[in-house]
C-alpha positions in Angstrom: 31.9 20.8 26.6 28.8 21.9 28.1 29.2 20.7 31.9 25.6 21.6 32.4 24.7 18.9 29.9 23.8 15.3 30.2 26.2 14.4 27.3 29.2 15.8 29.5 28.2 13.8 32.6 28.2 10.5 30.9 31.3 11.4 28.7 33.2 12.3 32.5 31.7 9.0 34.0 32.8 7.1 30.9 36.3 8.5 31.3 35.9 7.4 34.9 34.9 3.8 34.2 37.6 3.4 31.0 40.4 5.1 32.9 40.0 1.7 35.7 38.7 -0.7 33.4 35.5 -1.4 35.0 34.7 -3.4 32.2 37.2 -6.1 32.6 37.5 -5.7 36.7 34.2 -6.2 37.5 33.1 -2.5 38.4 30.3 -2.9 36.3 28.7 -5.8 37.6 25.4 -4.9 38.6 25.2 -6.6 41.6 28.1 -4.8 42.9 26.7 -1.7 41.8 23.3 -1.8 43.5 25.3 -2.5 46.7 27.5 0.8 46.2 24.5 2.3 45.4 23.1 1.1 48.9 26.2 2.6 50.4 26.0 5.9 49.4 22.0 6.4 50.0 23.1 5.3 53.8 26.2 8.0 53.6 23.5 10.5 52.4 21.2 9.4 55.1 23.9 9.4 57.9 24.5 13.4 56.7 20.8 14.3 56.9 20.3 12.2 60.4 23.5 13.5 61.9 23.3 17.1 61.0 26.3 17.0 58.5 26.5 20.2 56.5 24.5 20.5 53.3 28.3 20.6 51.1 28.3 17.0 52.7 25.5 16.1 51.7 25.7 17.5 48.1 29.1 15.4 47.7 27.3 12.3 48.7 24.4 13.1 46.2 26.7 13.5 43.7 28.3 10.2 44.4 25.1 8.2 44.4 24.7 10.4 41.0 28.3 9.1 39.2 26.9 5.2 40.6 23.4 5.8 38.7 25.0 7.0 35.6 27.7 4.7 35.4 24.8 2.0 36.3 23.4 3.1 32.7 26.7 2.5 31.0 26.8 -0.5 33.1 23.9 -2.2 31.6 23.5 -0.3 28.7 20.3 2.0 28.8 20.2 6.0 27.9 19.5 6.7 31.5 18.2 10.8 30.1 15.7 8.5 27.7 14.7 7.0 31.0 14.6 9.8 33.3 12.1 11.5 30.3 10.1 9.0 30.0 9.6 8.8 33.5 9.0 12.3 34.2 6.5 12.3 31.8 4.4 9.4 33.7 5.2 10.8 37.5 3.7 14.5 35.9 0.3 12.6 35.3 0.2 10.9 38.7 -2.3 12.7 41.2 -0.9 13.0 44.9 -2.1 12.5 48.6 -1.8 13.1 52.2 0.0 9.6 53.7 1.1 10.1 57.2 0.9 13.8 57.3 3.2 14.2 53.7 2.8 14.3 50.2 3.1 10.9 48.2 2.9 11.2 44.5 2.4 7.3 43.8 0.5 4.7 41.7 -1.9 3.7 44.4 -4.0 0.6 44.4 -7.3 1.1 45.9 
């Protein structure tokens, strides 16, 4: 299998959620998902603010990465739908200055 592929990721997170039955042991309840989701954007955060290395900080991406896709499987949207359909709205959004950095945003006048 292509492990550059999107297909390969969900198949390996699938794996990961059917090899521990998150199904039937509540690992896919959302709730609990958005708060290990939560976890791992404050474990990347703690690598950026404390100066961790950047192989640190790509492992913690890549949990907070496994949590989003298993998320979809979770509740049962095609997360590469979503992430295309989003890209295509964000590419059509202008951009601004806020505070010194780029924002690319809806903005309400």
């Amino acid at each position: 299998m292509n492990r550059d592929s999107y297909q390969a990721m969900l198949a390996a997170v699938q794996a990961f959620h059917d090899k521990h039955d998150f199904r039937n042991t509540g690992g896919e309840e959302l709730v609990y998902r958005v708060a290990l989701m939560a976890e791992e954007l404050g474990e990347i955060a703690a690598c950026v603010t404390k100066g961790k290395d950047r192989d640190k900080l790509a492992e913690e991406c890549a949990d907070l990465f496994i949590l989003l896709i298993g998320t979809a499987i979770s509740a049962d949207f095609d997360l590469n739908r979503a992430f295309w359909d989003k890209m295509e709205k964000i590419m059509q959004r202008e951009s601004k200055m806020v505070d010194g950095r780029i924002r690319v945003s809806e903005f309400r006048d």
